[in-house]
N, C-alpha and C positions, 0 to 999 in steps of 0.2 A: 504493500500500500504506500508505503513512502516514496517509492520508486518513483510509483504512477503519480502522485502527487506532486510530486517535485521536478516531476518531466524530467528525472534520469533514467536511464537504460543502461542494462547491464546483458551481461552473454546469459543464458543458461547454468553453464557451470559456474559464475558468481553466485546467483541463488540458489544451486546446489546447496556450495560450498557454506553459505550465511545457514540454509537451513538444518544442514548439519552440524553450525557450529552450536544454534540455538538448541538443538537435541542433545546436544553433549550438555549444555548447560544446566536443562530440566533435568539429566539425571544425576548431574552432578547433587543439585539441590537435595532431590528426593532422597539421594544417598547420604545426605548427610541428616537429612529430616532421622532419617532411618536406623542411622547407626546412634543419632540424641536420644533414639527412643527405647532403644534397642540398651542405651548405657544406663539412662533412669530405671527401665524394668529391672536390668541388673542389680544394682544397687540398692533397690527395692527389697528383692528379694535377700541379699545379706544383710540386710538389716535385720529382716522380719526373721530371718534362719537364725538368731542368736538368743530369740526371747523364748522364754521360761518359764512356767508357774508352778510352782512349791506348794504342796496343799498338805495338813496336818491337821490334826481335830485333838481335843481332850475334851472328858467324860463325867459328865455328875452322876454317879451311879443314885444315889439317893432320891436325886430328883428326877431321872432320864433326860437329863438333859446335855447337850453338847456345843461345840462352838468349833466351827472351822477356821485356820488358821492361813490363809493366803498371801502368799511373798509372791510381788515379780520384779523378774531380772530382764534387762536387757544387756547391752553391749557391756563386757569386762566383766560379769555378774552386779553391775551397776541393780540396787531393788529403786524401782522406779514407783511404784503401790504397794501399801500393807492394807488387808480388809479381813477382818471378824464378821461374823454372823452367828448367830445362835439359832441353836434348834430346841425345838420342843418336842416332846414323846417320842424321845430317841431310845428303839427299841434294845438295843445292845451297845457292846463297844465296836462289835463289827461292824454294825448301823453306822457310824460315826463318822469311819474314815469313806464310806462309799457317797457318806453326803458332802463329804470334803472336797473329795474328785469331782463331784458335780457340780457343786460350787465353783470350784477351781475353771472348768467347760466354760460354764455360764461369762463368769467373768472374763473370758478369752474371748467372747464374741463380742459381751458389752465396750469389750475396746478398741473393737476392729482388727482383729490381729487375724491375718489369715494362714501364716504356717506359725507353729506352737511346739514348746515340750511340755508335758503336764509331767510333773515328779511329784511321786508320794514314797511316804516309806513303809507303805503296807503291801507288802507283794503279791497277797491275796487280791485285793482291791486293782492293782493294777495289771494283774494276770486278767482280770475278767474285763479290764478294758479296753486292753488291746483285741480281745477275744471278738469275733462276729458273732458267737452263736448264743442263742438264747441262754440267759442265766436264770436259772430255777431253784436259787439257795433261797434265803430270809431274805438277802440283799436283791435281788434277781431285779424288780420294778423301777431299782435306782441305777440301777445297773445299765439297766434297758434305755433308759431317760438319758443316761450320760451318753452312749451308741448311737441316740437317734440325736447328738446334738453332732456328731463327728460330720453329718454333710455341709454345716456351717463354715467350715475349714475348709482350705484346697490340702494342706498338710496336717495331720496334726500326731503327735507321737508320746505314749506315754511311757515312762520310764519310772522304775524301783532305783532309790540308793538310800541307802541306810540312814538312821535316826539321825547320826554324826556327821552329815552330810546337808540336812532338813532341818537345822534348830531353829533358824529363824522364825519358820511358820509355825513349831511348834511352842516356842517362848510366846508367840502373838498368841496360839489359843488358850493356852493358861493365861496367861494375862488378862485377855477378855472373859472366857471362864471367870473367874477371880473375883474380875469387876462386875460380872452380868451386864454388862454393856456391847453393841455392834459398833465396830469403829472403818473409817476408809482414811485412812492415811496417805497424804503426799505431801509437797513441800514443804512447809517448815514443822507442820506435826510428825511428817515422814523423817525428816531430819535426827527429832527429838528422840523418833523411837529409834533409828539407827545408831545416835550414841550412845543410848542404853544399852545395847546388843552390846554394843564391844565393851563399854565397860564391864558385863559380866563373862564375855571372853576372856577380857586383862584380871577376871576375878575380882575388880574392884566395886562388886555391889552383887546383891543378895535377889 
């Protein structure tokens, strides 16, 4: 159009030549559109591949009642949330930690997280989550409830490590136990409870 506009004339192989240069250009663009997008997904994805939630429960036999204990971690085991919840008419202490894991589900979604490790330290509990197949113990219904939250996730993978591994979530549910209080902790309360943790790390408080 400029050509014609401007009353120049050119051979053929000039406009060839111009409209192959403008084809190289558009792919150059889209290549680069392509590989920005291509670099954000990635980085997306390591991000989210590093987080973590720690789930632990303690038990008032007396009363049947329970409190789950929830740590998450992101990048460096950085805990970014602490969150309690208490239960009422909690059937056993096996009851306990299956509502812990759920809890633990629950709050992975409430955050948006789409790949996940869920860690408890009941191996029971997390045998039957990774499991597909129907569970038919006392726990079986909560069981079942934590399974049907896994299409939420594009990833999501639970993992057993032992009690010494797990103290954070499990200090938070005695604690809340304790108080009979639900708590959600971040910034400067989250803070307060982390240098309580290590103070009884460093053994410098009861």
């Amino acid at each position: 159009n400029k050509l014609l506009y401007e009353g120049n004339s050119s051979t053929s192989w000039d406009i060839s030549k111009q409209i192959k240069s403008y084809i190289l250009e558009l792919e150059g663009i889209q290549e680069r559109e392509l590989t920005l997008v291509t670099s954000i997904r990635s980085s997306q994805r390591l991000q989210r591949a590093n987080i973590a939630i720690f789930f632990d429960a303690a038990f008032d036999s007396q009363n049947n009642r329970s409190v789950s204990g929830l740590i998450v971690k992101e990048e460096e085991h950085r805990i970014v949330v602490a969150k309690s919840i208490l239960h009422e008419n909690v059937a056993s202490p096996f009851a306990k930690e299956a509502y812990a894991g759920y809890q633990a589900t629950r709050l992975g979604i409430q955050l948006g997280y789409h790949t996940l490790d869920i860690i408890g330290d009941s191996k029971t509990v997390i045998t039957k989550c990774q499991s597909e197949n129907r569970d038919r113990s006392e726990i079986g219904a909560i069981i079942s409830d934590i399974q049907s939250l896994k299409d939420f996730f594009q990833k999501v993978i639970f993992y057993f490590k032992p009690r010494n591994e797990n103290i954070e979530a499990h200090r938070l549910a005695k604690r809340a136990l304790k108080k009979g209080e639900e708590q959600y902790l971040e910034g400067e309360t989250l803070r307060a409870f982390c240098e309580e943790l290590e103070l009884k790390r460093l053994g410098c408080s009861e």
